[in-house]
C-alpha positions, 0 to 999 in steps of 0.5 A: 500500500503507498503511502498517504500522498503528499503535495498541493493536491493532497485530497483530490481524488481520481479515478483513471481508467487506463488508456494509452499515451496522454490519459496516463501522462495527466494522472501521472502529473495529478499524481506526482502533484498529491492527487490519490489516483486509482487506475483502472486497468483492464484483464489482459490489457496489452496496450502498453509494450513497456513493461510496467515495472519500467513505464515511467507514466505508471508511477506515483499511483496504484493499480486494479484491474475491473473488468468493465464489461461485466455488470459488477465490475462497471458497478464497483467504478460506479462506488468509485466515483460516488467518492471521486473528484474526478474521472479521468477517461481517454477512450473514443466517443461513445465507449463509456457510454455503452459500459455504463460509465458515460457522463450522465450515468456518472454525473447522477451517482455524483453530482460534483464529479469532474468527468475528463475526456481525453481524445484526438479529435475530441467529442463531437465533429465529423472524425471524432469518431476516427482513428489517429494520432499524435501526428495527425492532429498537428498536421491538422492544426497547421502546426506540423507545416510549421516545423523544419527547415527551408525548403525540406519537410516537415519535422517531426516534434516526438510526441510531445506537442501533440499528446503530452503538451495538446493533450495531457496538459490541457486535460489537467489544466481543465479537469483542476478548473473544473474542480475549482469551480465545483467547489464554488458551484456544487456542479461537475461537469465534463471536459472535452479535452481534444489534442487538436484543439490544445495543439491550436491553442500552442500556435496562438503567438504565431497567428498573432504573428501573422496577422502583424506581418511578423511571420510568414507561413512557411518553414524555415523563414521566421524568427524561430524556425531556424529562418535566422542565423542566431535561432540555429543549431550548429554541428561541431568539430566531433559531430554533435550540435550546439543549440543557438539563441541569442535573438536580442540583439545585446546577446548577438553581439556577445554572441559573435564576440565570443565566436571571434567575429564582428558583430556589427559587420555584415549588418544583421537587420539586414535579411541580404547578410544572413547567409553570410552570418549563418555561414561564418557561424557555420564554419567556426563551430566546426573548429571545435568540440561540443565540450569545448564550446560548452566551456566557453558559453558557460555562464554567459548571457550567448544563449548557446546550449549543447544539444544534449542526449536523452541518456546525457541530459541527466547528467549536466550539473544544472539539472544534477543541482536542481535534482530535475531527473531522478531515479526510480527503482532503477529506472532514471525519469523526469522528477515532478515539476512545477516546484511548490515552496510549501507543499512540494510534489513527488513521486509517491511510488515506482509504477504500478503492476496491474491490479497489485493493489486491486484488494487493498483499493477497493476496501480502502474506497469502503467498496461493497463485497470485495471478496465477491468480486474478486470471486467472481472475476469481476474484479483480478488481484494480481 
């Protein structure tokens, strides 16, 4: 059993019922917050192929497993959410409803109930019944057009803007508005958080932009695509990059003074000089190694970074300092963010095995006949 979380959340109560990809990143973070979240998993559920003991996303909450098919196992996530705060599901339209766990029959058995819905295309329009992806739904939102260089293809951003940034944190974000106002009101409600609709809202600056004549809506041409000679990344003498921003014009000039070249001649306001500055940038990062570079930009106001590895991030004194990785039970992760001054978060526990705490839950949630249903298989204590 874990212990009593701590952190700004401590109280909240949560029933997840698992999904893939952005649902169990948000329980994560309302858990890694303090939130008491259960999840839901199912019998021989193979969605995820990352062992649980190593999937990062499982962390900081237990696990049951109920089989939402039968009626005594929708029944007891019923019970579940008679004493919830807030319900946490990502499956396609119209799934909950035909198990019986839909809004309306949730919202009747607990009337302050936050109900999250955590799709691609959200709730209603003509594909949000359609099969897709983290890909799809920034190519859909002008987003992906606007990622890569000049005159090649679009990049790839990982998953992150779409399920983790589009998704996951809107889904938290609205579902913790949504509990404050319940507080307020008496009334839950549903939210409708689609990765399309979050993964617009991420390009508000740059319609913005557009419309001040400030960018254009091409790849490789603005001030953040990789359009100007000090937003870049450069490859250095042992191959590896360093990542360069110094848009302000006080930190160019810091910049290219510390490159060992003049930072008023070519003139920069000038868009004729950029090839000329990009390849003098070019070819003196050559001349060095990453570390050698790094040396010489620490501590200075260049906004110049090594481009780290996933495996090497961990590791630089910055992030070593502020503890922004952590080990857990073997498996180096991300720690909790943001930081809190009074109440920090944590991470409560390693990732939970599926339905390892199926007994201890149900009893602790004062749900009615346990041994029953495990009996019966409604319910799996692994």
């Amino acid at each position: 059993m874990m212990q009593p979380p701590t952190g700004p959340l401590s109280g909240l109560r949560v029933v997840e019922l698992a999904g893939i990809g952005p649902g169990p990143f948000a329980a994560m973070i309302l858990a890694d917050l303090g939130a008491e979240v259960v999840r839901v998993d199912r019998p021989g559920d193979g969605a995820s192929a990352i062992p649980p003991h190593l999937d990062a996303l499982r962390r900081s909450r237990e696990s049951i497993i109920l089989d939402l098919r039968s009626t005594d196992g929708a029944a007891a996530v019923l019970d579940m959410v008679e004493k919830a705060d807030i319900l946490i599901e990502g499956f396609r339209p119209g799934v909950t409803e035909r198990l019986g766990l839909g809004p309306e029959v949730c919202l009747a058995r607990n009337p302050r109930l936050v109900y999250g819905r955590m799709t691609g295309w959200g709730q209603t329009g003509p594909l949000a019944k359609s099969a897709g992806h983290d890909i799809s739904y920034l190519a859909l939102t002008g987003a992906l057009h606007g990622m890569g260089r000049e005159g090649e293809d679009p990049a790839i951003p990982l998953n992150l803007v779409g399920d983790f940034g589009g998704g996951s944190l809107y889904l938290v974000v609205g579902v913790l508005a949504a509990v404050f106002e319940a507080q307020r009101s008496g009334a839950g409600q549903v939210v409708d958080a689609a990765i399309v609709d979050g993964a617009a809202n991420l390009t508000a600056v740059f319609h913005g932009m557009m419309a001040a004549g400030m960018w254009r809506d091409e790849r490789g041409v603005n001030e953040l695509d990789s359009g100007r000679p000090w937003y870049d990344v450069y490859r250095t003498s042992d191959d590896q990059h360093m990542a360069v921003g110094p848009i302000e014009p006080k930190f160019f000039h810091e910049f290219m003074t510390l490159l060992g070249l003049n930072p008023s001649e070519p003139d920069r306001m000038s868009p004729e000089s950029w090839p000329v500055i990009k390849k003098q940038v070019t070819d003196i990062f050559r001349t060095r190694t990453r570390d050698e570079w790094t040396e010489l930009f620490d501590g200075t106001d260049a906004c110049v970074s090594p481009v780290l590895s996933l495996t090497e991030a961990p590791h630089h004194p910055h992030l070593v300092e502020r503890g922004t990785f952590v080990d857990v039970d073997g498996v180096v992760q991300p720690a909790p963010a943001p930081r809190f001054s009074r109440t920090p978060a944590a991470v409560q526990s390693g990732p939970s095995a599926p339905g390892a705490d199926t007994r201890a839950v149900l009893t602790r949630w004062a749900i009615p006949d346990v041994d029953g249903l495990i009996e019966s298989g409604a319910a799996i204590q692994s």
